[in-house]
C-alpha positions in Angstrom: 0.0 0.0 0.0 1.4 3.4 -0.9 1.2 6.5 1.1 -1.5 7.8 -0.9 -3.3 4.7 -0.3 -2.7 4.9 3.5 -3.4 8.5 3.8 -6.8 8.2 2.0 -8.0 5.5 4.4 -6.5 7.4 7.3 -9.2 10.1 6.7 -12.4 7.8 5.8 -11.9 4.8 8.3 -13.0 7.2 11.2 -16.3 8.8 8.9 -16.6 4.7 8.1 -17.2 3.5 11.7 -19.0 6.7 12.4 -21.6 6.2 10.1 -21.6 2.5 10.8 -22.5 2.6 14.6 -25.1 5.5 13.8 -26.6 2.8 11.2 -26.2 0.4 14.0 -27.8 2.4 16.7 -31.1 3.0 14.4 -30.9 -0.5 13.5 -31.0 -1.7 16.9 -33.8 0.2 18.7 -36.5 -1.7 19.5 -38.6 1.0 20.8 -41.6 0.8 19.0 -41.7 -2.3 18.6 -41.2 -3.3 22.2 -44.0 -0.8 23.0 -46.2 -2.3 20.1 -45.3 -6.0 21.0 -46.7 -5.2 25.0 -49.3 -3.3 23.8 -49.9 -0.6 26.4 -48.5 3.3 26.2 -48.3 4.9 29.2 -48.7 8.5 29.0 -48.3 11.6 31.7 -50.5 14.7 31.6 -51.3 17.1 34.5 -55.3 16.0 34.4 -56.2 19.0 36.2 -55.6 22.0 33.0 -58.8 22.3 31.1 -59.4 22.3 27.9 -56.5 20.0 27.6 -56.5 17.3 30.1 -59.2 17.2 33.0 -61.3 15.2 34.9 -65.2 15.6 33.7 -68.1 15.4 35.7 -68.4 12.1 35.1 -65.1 11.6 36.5 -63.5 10.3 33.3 -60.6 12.0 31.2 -60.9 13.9 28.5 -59.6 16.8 27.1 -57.4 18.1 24.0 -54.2 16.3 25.1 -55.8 13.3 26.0 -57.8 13.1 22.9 -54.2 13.4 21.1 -52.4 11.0 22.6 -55.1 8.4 22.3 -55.3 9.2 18.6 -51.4 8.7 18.3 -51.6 5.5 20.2 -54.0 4.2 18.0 -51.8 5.1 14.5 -48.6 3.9 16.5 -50.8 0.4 16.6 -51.0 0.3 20.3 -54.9 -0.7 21.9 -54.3 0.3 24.8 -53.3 3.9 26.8 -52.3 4.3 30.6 -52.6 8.4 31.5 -50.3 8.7 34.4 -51.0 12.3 35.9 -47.9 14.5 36.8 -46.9 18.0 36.9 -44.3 19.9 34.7 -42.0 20.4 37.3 -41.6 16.6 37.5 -42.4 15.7 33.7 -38.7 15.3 32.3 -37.5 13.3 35.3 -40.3 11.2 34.8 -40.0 10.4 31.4 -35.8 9.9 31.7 -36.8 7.3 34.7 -38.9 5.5 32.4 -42.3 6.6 34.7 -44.3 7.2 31.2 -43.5 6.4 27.8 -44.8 9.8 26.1 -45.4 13.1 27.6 -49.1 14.4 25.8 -49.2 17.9 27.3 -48.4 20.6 24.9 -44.9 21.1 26.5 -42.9 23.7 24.8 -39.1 22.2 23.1 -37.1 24.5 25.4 -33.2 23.9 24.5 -32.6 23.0 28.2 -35.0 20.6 27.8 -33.6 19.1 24.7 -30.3 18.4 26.2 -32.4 15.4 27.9 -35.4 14.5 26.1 -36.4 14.6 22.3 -39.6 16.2 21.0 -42.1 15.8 18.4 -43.4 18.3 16.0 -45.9 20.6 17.1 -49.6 19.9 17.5 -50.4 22.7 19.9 -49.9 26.9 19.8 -51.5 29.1 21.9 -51.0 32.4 23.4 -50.5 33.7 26.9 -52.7 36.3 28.4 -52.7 37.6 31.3 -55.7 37.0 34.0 -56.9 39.0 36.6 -59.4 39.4 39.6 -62.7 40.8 38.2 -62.3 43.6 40.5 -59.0 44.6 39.3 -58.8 47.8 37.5 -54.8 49.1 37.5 -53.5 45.8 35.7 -54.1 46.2 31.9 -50.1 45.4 30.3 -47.2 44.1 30.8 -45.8 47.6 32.2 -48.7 47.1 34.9 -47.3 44.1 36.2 -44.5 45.7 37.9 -44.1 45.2 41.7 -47.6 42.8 41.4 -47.6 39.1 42.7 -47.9 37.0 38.9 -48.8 33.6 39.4 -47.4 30.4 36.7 -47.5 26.8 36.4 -44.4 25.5 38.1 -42.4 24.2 34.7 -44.0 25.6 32.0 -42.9 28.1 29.3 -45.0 30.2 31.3 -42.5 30.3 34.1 -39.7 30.3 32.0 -41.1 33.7 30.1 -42.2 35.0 33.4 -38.8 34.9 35.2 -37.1 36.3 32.0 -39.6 39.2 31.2 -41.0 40.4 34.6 -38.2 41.0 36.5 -39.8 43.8 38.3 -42.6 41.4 39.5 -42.8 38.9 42.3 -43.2 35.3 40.5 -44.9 32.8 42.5 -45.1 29.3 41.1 -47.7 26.7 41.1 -47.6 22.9 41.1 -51.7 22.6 41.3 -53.5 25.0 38.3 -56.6 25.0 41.1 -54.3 26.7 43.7 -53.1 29.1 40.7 -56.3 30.0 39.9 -58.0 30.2 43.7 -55.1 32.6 44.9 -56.1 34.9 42.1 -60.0 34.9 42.5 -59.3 35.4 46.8 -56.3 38.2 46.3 -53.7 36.2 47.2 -52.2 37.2 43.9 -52.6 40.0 41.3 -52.3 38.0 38.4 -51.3 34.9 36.3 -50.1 34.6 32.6 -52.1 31.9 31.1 -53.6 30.6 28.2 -57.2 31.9 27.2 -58.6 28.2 26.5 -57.2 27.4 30.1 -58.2 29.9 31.8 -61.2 30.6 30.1 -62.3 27.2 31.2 -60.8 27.0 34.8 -63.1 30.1 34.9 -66.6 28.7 33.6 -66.3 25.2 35.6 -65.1 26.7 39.0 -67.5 29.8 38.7 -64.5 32.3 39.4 -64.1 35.8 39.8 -61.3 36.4 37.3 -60.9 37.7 33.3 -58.6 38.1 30.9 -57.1 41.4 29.9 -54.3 42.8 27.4 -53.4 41.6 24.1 -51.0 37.9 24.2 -48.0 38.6 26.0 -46.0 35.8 24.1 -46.8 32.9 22.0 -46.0 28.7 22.5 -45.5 25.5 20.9 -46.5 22.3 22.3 -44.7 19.2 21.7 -44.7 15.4 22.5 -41.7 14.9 24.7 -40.1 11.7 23.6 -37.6 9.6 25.6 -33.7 10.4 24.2 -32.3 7.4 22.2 -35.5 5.9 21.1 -36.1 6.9 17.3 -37.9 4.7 15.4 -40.9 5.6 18.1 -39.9 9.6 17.6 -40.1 9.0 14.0 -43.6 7.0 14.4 -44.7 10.0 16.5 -43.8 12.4 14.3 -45.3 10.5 11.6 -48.7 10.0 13.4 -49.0 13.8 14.2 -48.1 15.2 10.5 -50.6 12.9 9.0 -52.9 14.2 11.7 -52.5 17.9 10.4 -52.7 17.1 7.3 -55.8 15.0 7.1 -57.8 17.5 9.7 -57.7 15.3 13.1 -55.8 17.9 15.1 -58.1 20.8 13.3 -61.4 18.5 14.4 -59.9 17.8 18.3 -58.9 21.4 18.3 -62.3 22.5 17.7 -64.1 19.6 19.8 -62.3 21.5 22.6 -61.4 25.2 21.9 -64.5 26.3 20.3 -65.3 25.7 16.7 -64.3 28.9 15.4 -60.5 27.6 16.8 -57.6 27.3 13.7 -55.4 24.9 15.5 -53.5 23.9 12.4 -53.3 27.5 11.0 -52.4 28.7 14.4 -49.3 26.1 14.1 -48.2 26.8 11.2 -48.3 30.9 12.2 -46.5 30.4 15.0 -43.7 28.4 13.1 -43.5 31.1 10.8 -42.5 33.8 13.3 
C-alpha cells in the first residue's frame, strides 16, 4: 500500500465506523416495537388544565391532550393507553426514569430541555394572556405588572417567560393549576399569565371571579416529549401527528375542545413562521 493509499484510508476509516455505529444504533432500537409487542402506552398529563387534560363530571378524562395522545396510540398500533397524571416540574425526570413512555401535554421544546429528552413536532400553539381578579382595574399590560404578585405553572414556558420578562414582579409558582387560579380569585395574587382556553375554562367550571385582559403577551408550541435514544418511536410520532395535520384530526380535536371557530393547524403553522 502506498502513502497515498494509507493516507486516503487514514481520513475515511473514522467517517466509516461513524456512520456504521449511527446505522447500528437505528438498526438496533426496538422501541416501537417493544412498545407495540406489549401493547400498552403509558402517557403523563397534569389532568387538572382544562381544555387540555381534566377530569369531567363524570369523572372520566378527557380533554385536548388526551384526545391526542389516544389518537397517536392508535396510529402507533397500540390498543391500549395508561394516562399517568404529573406536573411539569416533574415531567422530564419522569419520562428519563422511564415513569411514562410519552409526555401528551403541549410542553414547549425549550433547549434546556432538549439536552435530555427529544420532542415531536408541534400539535399545539396558543397564546398567553394575562388573568386578573374581576375587581382589578390598574392591571391592563405588561408595564402594569410591575411590583404585582404574577402567578405560573411550576415548569411551563410560562414560568420560564415569566422569570425572564418580569423582573420587576414577584413570581410565584404553582404545582396545582386550582391553587393558581384560587389565589387569584381570593387576592392572594394579582395576576397569572395563562392561556385563554385554560383559563377561560378554569373560569366557567369553577365559577370564578377572574378575566382576561391585554393583548397575548407571548406565543408557545406544544410538543410530544419523547424519551432520548428511542427513534424509530420519535419518527412514528412524528409520523402520526403530521398525518394528523394534514388530514384535519388535530383541526377536528382542536375544535371539539377550543371552540369551533378555533384554527389549530393555522395557528401552528403561524406560529412556526415567526
Amino acid at each position: 500500500m502506498n502513502i497515498r493509499s494509507r493516507t486516503l484510508l487514514a481520513f475515511i476509516l473514522p467517517f466509516a465506523i461513524f456512520f456504521s455505529n449511527t446505522v447500528k444504533a437505528a438498526t438496533s432500537d426496538n422501541s416501537l416495537a417493544d412498545l407495540q409487542k406489549k401493547g400498552v402506552l403509558t402517557i403523563a398529563n397534569t389532568q387538572t388544565s382544562p381544555p387540555w387534560s381534566f377530569l369531567g363530571t363524570d369523572n372520566k378524562l378527557a380533554g385536548y391532550d388526551v384526545d391526542v395522545a389516544n389518537e397517536v396510540a392508535r396510529r402507533l398500533g397500540i390498543k391500549k393507553v395508561e394516562f399517568v397524571a404529573d406536573t411539569f416540574s416533574n415531567f422530564v425526570d419522569g419520562l428519563k426514569t422511564g415513569k411514562y413512555d410519552l409526555i401528551v401535554s403541549g410542553m414547549a421544546a425549550t433547549s434546556e430541555r432538549k439536552k435530555v429528552v427529544d420532542f415531536s413536532v408541534p400539535y399545539t400553539a396558543q397564546g398567553f394572556l394575562i388573568w386578573v381578579n374581576d375587581k382589578n382595574t390598574d392591571i391592563k399590560d405588561l408595564a402594569s405588572l410591575a411590583g404585582k404578585k404574577v402567578g405560573v405553572d411550576a415548569g411551563t414556558a410560562n414560568e420560564v417567560w415569566a422569570r425572564a420578562h418580569l423582573t420587576k414582579s414577584e413570581i410565584v409558582s404553582y404545582d396545582n393549576g386550582g391553587f393558581l387560579y384560587n389565589d387569584l380569585a381570593t387576592g392572594r395574587t394579582d395576576a397569572v399569565i395563562e392561556s385563554h382556553f385554560a383559563g377561560y375554562k378554569t373560569k366557567e367550571i369553577n365559577h370564578l371571579p377572574i378575566k382576561e385582559v391585554g393583548e397575548p403577551l407571548t406565543f408557545s408550541l406544544g410538543c410530544i416529549a419523547i424519551p432520548k435514544n428511542e427513534p424509530t418511536l420519535a419518527q412514528a410520532v412524528n409520523q402520526a401527528l403530521s398525518d394528523m395535520l394534514a388530514d384535519g384530526t388535530v383541526q377536528k380535536i382542536g375544535q371539539k375542545y377550543l371552540g369551533k371557530d378555533y384554527d389549530m393547524a393555522g395557528n401552528i403553522k403561524k406560529a412556526l413562521s415567526k
